[in-house]
C-alpha positions as YAML, in Angstrom:
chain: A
units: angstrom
residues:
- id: 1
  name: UNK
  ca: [0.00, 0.00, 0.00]
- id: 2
  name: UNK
  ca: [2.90, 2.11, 0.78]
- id: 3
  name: UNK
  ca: [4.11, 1.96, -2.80]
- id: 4
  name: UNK
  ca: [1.14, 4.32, -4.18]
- id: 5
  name: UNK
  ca: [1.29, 8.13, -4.52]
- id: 6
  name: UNK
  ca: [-1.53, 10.37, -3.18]
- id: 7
  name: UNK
  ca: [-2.93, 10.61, -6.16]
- id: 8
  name: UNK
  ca: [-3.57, 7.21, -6.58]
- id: 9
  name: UNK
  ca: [-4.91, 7.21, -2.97]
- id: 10
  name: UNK
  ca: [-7.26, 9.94, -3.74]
- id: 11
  name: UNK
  ca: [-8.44, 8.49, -6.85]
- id: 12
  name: UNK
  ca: [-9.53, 5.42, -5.18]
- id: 13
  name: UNK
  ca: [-10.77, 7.53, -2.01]
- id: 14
  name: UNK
  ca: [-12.68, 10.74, -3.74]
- id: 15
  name: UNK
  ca: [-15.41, 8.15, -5.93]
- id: 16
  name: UNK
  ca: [-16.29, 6.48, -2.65]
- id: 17
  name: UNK
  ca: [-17.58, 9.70, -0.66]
- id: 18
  name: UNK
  ca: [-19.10, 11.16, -4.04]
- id: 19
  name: UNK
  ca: [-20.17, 7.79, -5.18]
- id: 20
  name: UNK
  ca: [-22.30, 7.50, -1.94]
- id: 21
  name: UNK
  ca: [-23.75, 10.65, -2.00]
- id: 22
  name: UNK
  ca: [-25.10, 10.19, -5.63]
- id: 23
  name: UNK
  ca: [-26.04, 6.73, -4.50]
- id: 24
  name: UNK
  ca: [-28.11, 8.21, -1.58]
- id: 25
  name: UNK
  ca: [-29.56, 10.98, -3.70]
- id: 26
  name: UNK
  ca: [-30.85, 8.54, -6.58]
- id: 27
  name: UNK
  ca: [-32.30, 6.50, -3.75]
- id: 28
  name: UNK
  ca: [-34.23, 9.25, -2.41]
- id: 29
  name: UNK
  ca: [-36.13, 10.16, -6.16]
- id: 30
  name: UNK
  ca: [-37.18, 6.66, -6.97]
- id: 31
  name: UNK
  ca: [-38.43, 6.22, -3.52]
- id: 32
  name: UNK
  ca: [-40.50, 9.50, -3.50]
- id: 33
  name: UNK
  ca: [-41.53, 8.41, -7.14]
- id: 34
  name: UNK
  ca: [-42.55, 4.74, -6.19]
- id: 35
  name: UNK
  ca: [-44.19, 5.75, -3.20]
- id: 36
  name: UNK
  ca: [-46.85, 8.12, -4.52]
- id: 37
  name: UNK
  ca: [-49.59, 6.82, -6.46]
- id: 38
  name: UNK
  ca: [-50.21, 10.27, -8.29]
- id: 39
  name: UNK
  ca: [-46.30, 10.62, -9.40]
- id: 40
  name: UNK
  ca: [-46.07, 6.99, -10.37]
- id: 41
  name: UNK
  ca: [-48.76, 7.43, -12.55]
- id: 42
  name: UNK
  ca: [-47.05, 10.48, -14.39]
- id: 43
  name: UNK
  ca: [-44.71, 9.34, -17.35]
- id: 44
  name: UNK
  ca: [-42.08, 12.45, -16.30]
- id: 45
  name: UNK
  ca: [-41.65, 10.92, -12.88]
- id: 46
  name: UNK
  ca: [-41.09, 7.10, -14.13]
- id: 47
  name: UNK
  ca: [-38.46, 8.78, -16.85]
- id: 48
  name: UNK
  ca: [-36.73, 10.41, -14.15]
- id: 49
  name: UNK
  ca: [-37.44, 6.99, -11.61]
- id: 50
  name: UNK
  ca: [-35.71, 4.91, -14.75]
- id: 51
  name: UNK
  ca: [-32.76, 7.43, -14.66]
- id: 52
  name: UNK
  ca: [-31.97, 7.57, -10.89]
- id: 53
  name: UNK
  ca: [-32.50, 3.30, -10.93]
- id: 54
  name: UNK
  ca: [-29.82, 3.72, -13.66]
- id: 55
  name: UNK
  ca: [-27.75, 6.06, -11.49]
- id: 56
  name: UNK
  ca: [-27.59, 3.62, -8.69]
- id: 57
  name: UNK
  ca: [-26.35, 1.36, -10.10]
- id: 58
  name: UNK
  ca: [-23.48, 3.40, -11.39]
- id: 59
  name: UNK
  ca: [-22.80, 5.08, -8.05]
- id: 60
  name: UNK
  ca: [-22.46, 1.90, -6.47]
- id: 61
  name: UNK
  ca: [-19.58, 0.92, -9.11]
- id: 62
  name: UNK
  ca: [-17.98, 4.62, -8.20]
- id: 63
  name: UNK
  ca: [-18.38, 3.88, -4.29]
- id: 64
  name: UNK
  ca: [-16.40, 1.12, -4.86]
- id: 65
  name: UNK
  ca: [-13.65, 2.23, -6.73]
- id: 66
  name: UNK
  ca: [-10.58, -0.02, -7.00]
- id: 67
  name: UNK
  ca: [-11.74, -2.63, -4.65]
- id: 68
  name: UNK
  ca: [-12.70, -4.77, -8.14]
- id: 69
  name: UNK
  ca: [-9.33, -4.18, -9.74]
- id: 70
  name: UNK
  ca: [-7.21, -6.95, -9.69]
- id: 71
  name: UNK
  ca: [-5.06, -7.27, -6.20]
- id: 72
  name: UNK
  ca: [-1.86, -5.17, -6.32]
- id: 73
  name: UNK
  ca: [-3.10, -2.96, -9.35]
- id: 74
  name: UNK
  ca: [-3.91, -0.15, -7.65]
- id: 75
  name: UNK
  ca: [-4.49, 1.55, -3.97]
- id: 76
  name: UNK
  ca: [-6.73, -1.00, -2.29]
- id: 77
  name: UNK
  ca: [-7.71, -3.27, -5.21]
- id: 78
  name: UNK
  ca: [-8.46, -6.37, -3.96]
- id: 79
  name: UNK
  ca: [-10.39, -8.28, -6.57]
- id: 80
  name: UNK
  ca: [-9.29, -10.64, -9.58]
- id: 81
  name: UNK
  ca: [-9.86, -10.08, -13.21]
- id: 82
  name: UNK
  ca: [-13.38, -11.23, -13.15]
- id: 83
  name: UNK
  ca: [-14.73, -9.16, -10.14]
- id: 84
  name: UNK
  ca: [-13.15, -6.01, -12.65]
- id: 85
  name: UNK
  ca: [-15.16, -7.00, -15.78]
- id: 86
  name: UNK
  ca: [-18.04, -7.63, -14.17]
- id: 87
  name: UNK
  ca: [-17.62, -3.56, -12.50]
- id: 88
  name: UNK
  ca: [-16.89, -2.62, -16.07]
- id: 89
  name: UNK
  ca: [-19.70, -4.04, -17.94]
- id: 90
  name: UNK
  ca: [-22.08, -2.43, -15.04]
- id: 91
  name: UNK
  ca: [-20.29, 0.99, -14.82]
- id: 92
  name: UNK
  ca: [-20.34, 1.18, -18.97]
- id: 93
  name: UNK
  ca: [-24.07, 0.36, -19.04]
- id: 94
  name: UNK
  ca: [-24.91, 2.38, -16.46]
- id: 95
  name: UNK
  ca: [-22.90, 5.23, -17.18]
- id: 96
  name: UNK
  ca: [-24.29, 5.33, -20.55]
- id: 97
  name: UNK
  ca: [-28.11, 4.57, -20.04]
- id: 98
  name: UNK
  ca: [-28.12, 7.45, -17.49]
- id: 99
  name: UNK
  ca: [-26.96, 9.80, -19.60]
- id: 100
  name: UNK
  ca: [-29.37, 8.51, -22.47]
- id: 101
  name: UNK
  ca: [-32.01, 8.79, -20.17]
- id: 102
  name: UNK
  ca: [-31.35, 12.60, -20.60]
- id: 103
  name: UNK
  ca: [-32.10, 12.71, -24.27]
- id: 104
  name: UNK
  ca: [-35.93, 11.31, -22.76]
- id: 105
  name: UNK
  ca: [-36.27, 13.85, -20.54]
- id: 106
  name: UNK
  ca: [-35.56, 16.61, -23.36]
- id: 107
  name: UNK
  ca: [-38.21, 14.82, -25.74]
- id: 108
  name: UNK
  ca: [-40.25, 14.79, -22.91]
- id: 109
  name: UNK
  ca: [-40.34, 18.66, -22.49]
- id: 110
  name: UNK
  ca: [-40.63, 18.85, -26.40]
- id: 111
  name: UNK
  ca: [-43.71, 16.79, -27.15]
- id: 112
  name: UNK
  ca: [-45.66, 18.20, -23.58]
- id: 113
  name: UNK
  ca: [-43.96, 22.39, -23.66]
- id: 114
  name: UNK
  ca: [-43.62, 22.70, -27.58]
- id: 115
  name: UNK
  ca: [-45.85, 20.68, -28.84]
- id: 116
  name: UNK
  ca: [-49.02, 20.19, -26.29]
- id: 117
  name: UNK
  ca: [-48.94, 16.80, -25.84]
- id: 118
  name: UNK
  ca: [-51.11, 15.49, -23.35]
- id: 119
  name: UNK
  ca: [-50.31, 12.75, -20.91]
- id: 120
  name: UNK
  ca: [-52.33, 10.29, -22.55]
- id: 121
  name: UNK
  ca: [-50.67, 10.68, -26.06]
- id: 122
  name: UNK
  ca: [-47.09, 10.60, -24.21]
- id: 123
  name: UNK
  ca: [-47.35, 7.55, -22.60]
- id: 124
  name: UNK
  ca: [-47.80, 5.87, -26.33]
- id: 125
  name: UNK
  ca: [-44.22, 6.62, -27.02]
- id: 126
  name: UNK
  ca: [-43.48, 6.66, -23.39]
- id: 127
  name: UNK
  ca: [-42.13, 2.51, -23.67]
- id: 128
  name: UNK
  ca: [-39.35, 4.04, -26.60]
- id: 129
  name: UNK
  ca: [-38.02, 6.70, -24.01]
- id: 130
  name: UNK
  ca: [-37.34, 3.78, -21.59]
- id: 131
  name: UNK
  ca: [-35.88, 1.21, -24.62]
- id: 132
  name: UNK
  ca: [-33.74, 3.45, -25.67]
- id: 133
  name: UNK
  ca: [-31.27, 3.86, -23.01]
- id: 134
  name: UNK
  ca: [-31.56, 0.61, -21.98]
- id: 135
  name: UNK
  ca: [-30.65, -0.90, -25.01]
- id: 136
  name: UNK
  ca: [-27.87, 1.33, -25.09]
- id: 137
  name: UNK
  ca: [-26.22, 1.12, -22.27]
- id: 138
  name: UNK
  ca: [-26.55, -2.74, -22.18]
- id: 139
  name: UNK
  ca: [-25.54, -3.42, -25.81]
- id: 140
  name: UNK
  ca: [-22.05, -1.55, -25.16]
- id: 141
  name: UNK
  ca: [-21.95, -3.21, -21.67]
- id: 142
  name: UNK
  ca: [-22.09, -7.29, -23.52]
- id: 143
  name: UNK
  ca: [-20.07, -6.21, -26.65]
- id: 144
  name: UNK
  ca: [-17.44, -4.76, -24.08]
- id: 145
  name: UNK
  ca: [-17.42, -7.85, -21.93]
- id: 146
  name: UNK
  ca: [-17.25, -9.73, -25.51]
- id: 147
  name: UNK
  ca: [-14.39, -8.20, -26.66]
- id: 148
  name: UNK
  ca: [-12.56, -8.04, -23.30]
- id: 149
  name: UNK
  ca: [-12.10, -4.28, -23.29]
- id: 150
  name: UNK
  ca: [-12.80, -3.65, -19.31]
- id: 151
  name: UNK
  ca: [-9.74, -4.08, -17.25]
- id: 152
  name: UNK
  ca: [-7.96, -1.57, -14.27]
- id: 153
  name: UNK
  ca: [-8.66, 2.22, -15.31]
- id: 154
  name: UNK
  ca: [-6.82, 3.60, -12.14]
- id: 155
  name: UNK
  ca: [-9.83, 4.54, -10.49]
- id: 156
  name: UNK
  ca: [-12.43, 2.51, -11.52]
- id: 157
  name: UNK
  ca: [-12.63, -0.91, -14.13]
- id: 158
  name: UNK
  ca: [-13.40, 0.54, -17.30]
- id: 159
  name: UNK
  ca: [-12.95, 0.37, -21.23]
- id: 160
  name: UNK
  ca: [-8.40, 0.45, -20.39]
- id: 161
  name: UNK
  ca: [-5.70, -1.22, -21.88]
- id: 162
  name: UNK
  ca: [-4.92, -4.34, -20.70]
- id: 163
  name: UNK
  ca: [-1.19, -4.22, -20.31]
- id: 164
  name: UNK
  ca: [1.07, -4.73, -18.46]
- id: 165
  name: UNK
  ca: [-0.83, -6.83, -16.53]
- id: 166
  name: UNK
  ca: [-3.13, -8.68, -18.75]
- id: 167
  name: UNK
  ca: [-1.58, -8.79, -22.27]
- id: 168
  name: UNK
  ca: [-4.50, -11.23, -23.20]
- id: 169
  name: UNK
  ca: [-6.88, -9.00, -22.64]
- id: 170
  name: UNK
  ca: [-5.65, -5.77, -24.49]
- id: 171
  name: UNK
  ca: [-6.94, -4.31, -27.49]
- id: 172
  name: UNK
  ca: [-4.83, -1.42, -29.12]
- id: 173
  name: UNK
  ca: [-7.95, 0.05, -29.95]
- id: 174
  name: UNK
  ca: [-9.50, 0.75, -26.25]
- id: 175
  name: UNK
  ca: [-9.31, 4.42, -27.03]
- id: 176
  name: UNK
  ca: [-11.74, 4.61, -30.51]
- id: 177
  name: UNK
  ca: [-14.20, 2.69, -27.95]
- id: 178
  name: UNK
  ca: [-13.65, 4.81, -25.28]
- id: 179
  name: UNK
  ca: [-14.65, 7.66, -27.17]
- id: 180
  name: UNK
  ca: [-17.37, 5.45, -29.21]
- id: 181
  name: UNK
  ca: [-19.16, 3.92, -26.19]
- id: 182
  name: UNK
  ca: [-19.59, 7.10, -24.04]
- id: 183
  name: UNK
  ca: [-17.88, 10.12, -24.58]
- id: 184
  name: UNK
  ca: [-18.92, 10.87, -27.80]
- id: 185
  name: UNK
  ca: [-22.16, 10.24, -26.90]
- id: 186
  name: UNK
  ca: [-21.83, 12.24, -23.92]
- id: 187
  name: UNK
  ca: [-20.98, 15.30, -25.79]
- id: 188
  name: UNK
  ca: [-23.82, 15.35, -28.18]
- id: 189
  name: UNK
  ca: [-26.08, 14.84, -25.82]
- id: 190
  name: UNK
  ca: [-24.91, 17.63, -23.66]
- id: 191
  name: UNK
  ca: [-25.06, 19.66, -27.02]
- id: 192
  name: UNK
  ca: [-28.79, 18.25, -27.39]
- id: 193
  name: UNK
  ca: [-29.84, 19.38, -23.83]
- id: 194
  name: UNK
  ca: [-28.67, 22.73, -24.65]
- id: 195
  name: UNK
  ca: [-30.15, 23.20, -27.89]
- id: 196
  name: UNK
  ca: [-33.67, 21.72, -26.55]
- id: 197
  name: UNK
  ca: [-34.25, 24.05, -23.34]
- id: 198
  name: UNK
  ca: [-33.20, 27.15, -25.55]
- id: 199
  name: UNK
  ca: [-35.44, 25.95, -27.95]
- id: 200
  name: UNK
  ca: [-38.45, 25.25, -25.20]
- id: 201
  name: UNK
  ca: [-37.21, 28.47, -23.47]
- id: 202
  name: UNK
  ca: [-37.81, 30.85, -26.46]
- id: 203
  name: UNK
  ca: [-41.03, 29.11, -27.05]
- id: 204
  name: UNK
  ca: [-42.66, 30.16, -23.26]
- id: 205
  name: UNK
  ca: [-41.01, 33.80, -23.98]
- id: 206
  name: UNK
  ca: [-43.41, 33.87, -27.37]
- id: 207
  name: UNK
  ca: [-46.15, 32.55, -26.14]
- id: 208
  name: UNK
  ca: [-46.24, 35.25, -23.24]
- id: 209
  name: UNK
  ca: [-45.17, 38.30, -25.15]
- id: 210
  name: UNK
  ca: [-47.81, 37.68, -27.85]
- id: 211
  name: UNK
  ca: [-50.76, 38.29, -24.84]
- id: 212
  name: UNK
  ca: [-48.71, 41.29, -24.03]
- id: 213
  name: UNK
  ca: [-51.31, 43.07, -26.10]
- id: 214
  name: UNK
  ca: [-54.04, 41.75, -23.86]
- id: 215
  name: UNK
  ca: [-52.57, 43.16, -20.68]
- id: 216
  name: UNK
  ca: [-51.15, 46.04, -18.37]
- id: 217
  name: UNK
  ca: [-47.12, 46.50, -19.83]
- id: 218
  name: UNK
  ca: [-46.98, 46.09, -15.18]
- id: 219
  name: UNK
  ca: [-48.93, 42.61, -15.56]
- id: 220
  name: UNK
  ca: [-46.96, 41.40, -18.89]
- id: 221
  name: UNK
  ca: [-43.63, 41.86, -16.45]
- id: 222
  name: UNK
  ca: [-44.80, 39.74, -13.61]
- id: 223
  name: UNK
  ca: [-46.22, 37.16, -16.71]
- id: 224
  name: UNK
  ca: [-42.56, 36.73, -17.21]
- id: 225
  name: UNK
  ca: [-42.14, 34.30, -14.42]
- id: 226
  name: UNK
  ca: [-42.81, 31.47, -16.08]
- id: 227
  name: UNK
  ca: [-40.38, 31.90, -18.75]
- id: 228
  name: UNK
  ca: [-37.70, 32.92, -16.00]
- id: 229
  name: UNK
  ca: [-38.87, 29.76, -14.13]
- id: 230
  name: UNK
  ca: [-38.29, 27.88, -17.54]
- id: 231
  name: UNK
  ca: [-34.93, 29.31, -18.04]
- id: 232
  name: UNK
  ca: [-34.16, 28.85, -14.42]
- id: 233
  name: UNK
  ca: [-34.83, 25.06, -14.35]
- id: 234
  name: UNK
  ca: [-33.14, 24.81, -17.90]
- id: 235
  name: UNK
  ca: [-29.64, 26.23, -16.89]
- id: 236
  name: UNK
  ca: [-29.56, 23.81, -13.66]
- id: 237
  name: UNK
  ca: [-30.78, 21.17, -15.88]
- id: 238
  name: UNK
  ca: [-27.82, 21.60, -18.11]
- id: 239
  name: UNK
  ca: [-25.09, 22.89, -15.66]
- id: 240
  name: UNK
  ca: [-25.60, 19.82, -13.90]
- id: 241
  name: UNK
  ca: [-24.47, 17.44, -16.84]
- id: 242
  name: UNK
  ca: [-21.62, 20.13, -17.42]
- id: 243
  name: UNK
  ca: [-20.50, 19.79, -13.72]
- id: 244
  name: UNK
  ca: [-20.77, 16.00, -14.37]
- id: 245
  name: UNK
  ca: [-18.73, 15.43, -17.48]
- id: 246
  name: UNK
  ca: [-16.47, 18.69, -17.75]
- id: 247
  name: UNK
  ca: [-13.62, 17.54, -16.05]
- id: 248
  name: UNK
  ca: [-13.95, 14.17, -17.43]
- id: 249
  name: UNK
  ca: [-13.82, 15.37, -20.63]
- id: 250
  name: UNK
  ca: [-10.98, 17.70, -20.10]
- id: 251
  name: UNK
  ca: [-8.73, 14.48, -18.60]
- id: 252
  name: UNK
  ca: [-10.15, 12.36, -22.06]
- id: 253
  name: UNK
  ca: [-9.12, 14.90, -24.32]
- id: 254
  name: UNK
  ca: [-5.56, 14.82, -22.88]
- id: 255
  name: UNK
  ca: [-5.06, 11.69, -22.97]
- id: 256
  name: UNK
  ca: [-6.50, 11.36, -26.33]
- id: 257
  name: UNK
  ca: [-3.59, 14.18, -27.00]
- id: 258
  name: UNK
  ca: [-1.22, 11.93, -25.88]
- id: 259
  name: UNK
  ca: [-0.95, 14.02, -22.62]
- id: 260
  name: UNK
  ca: [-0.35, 14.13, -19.29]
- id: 261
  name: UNK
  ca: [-3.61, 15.30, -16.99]
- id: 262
  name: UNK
  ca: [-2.67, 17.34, -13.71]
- id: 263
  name: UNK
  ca: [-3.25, 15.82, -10.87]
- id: 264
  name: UNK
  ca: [-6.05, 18.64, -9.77]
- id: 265
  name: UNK
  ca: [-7.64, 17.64, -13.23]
- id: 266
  name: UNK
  ca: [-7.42, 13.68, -12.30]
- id: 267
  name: UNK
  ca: [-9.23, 14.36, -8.23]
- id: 268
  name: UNK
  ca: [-11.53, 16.57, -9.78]
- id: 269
  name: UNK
  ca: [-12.83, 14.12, -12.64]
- id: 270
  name: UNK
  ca: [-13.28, 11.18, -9.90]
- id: 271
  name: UNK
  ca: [-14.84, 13.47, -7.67]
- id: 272
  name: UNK
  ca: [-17.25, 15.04, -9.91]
- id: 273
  name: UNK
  ca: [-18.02, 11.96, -12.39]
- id: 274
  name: UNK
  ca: [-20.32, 10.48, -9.40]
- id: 275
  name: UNK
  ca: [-22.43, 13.14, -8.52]
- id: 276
  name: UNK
  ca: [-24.87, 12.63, -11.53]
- id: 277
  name: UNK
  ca: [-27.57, 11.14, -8.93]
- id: 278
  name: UNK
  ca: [-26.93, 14.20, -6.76]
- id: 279
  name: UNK
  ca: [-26.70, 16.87, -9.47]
- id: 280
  name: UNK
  ca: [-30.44, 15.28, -10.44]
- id: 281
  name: UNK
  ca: [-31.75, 15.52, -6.96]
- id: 282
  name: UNK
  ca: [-30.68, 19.58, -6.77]
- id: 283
  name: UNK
  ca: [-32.48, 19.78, -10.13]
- id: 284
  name: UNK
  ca: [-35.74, 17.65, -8.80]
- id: 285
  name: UNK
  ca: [-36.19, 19.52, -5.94]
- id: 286
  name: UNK
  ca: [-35.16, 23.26, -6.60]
- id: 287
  name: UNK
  ca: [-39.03, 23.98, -7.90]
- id: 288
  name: UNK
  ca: [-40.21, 22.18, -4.93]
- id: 289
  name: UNK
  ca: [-37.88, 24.17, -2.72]
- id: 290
  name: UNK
  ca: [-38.43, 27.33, -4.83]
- id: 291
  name: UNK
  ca: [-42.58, 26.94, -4.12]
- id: 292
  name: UNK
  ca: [-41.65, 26.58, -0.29]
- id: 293
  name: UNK
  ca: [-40.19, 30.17, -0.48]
- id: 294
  name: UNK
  ca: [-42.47, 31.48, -2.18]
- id: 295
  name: UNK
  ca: [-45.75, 30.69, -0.07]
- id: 296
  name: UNK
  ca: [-43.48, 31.69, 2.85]
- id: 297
  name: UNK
  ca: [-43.07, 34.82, 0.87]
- id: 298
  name: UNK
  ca: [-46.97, 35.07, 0.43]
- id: 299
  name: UNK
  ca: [-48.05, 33.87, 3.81]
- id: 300
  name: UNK
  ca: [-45.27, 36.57, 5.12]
- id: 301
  name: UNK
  ca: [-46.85, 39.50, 2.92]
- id: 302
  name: UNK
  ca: [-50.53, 37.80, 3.78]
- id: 303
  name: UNK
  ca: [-49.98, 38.09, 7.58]
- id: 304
  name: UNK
  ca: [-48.28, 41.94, 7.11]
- id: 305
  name: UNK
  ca: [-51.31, 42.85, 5.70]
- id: 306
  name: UNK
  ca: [-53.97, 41.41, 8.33]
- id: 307
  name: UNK
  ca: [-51.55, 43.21, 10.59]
- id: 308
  name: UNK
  ca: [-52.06, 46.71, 9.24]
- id: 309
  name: UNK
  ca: [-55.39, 46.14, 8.18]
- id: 310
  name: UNK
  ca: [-55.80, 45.40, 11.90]
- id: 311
  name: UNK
  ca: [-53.87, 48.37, 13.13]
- id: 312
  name: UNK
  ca: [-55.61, 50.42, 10.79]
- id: 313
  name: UNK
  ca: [-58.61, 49.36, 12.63]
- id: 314
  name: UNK
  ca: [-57.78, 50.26, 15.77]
- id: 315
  name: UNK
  ca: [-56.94, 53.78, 15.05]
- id: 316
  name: UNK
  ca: [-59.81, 53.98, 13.30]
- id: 317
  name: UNK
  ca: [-61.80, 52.37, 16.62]
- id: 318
  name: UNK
  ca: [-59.49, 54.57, 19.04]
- id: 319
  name: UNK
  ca: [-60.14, 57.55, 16.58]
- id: 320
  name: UNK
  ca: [-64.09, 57.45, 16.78]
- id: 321
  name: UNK
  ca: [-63.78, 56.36, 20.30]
- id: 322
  name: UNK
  ca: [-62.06, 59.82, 21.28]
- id: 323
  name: UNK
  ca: [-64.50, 61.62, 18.87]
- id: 324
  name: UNK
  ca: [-67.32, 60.60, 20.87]
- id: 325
  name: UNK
  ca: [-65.83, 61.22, 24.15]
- id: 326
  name: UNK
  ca: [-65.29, 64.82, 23.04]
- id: 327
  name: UNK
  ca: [-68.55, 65.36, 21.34]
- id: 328
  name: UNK
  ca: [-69.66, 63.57, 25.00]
- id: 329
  name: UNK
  ca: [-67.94, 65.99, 27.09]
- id: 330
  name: UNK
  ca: [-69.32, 68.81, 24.76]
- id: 331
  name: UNK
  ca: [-73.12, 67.94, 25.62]
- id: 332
  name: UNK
  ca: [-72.06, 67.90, 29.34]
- id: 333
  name: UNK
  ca: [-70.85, 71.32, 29.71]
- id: 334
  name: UNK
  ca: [-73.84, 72.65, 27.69]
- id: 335
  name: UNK
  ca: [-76.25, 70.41, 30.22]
- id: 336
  name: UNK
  ca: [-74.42, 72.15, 32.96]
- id: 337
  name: UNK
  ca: [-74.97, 75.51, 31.44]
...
């Protein structure tokens, strides 16, 4: 153990605390999916159920690292060479039918924000959204396994060369399916994402500014916030895959360079690669949070309100009160008289 820089020691450390956290977070949204009978019955929420499933799957392959790898391979690798295919068959199929599961989720908003769908008419197409990714992410998982192509990635068993270890099992072309199998596909779907909630963004802003004519230009401002909620939801949607894959794709690209990655670069990609499951639960719940606040805000403004209304009428009470002890006092000293 003592032979292995900190590096090493982080890269098999970092995935296990991020791993779990993802792990724990994708747990949480197919449990609060599964356990109500109005969300289960909503095709967004079994998308997003399918998705987190996927993502726990993959977070449990990041939690445990290098445990898989062959013994001796790397800091605190303690399986055998069939432990580590059977990781990298899992973490390639789940890796990529989470991210596909993405590409869903954007048709989703297409077909119900763009195009009016109704729930009914979804959930004809809804079976394709789930085959997709699943077919996906297991096809590249069996041809890997066929052609021998997971072995010891440093961090994690993965698409790697198998030398010098396991001459038998390397193929000098690891790299084309690297790049084949997930990042490519990674990157235009990111690309996708981005061009779909601009796209579904732009449509809310149209729809709102043509009943601008209809309204107050006061009213048409405060209409707005559904197209800033859109855009909102849309960036965090997004930012969370970039948060995901950036620094993954940054180490990729220098190794497909034929360079070296920094050693910041290297922590941060096995830190961040995990967190899909937890980037998806911020996401899920910021318009649930956001809501919170904003009835707060309401009930707030609601109960400031009562309050002057009912100060208002007490000096209104008080006011008459004194009127008519004056007006009183008035008819006395004229009785007297």
């Amino acid at each position: 153990m003592s032979g292995f820089s900190t590096v090493a020691k982080a890269m098999a450390i970092a995935p296990k605390c991020s791993g779990f956290l993802s792990f724990c977070a994708s747990t949480f949204i197919v449990q609060h999916v599964l356990r109500d009978k109005k969300r289960r019955g909503l095709t967004y929420h079994r998308l997003l159920c399918g998705m987190s499933i996927s993502d726990m799957v993959g977070s449990l392959m990041c939690f445990l690292s290098t445990w898989p790898i062959p013994k001796g391979e790397a800091y605190l690798a303690a399986g055998t060479v069939q432990t580590c295919a059977a990781q990298g068959f899992f973490n390639q199929s789940a890796a990529l039918c989470t991210i596909s599961y993405n590409i869903s989720l954007a048709v989703y908003y297409l077909l119900v924000v763009v195009k009016g769908w109704k729930e009914k008419r979804v959930e004809k197409v809804e079976k394709y959204m789930h085959a997709i990714p699943i077919v996906a992410g297991l096809g590249t998982g069996f041809t890997g396994l066929g052609l021998k192509l997971f072995n010891g990635a440093g961090w994690i068993c993965w698409i790697a060369s198998g030398l010098p270890n396991h001459p038998e099992r390397h193929n000098p072309s690891f790299g084309v399916f690297r790049l084949a199998f997930l990042y490519a596909d990674a990157w235009a779907i990111i690309l996708f994402l981005a061009a779909v909630m601009l796209v579904i963004y732009i449509h809310v802003l149209r729809q709102e500014k043509s009943l601008d004519k209809y309204v107050s230009s006061s009213f048409a401002s405060k209409k707005r916030k559904q197209s800033r909620k859109i855009r909102n939801q849309a960036f965090l949607y997004v930012g969370a895959m970039y948060l995901t894959w950036i620094f993954g794709s940054i180490f990729r690209l220098m190794q497909f360079a034929g360079q070296k990655p920094p050693p910041a670069i290297i922590v941060l990609f096995v830190t961040f690669f995990p967190l899909q499951g937890t980037f998806n639960l911020l996401v899920y719940m910021f318009p649930r949070i956001n809501r919170h606040f904003e009835q707060r805000s309401l009930s707030a403004s609601a109960t400031a309100s009562m309050t002057s209304l009912t100060g208002a009428k007490a000096f209104f009470s008080s006011l008459r009160q004194s009127n008519m002890e004056k007006g009183f006092g008035r008819r006395k000293g004229k009785d007297k008289d």
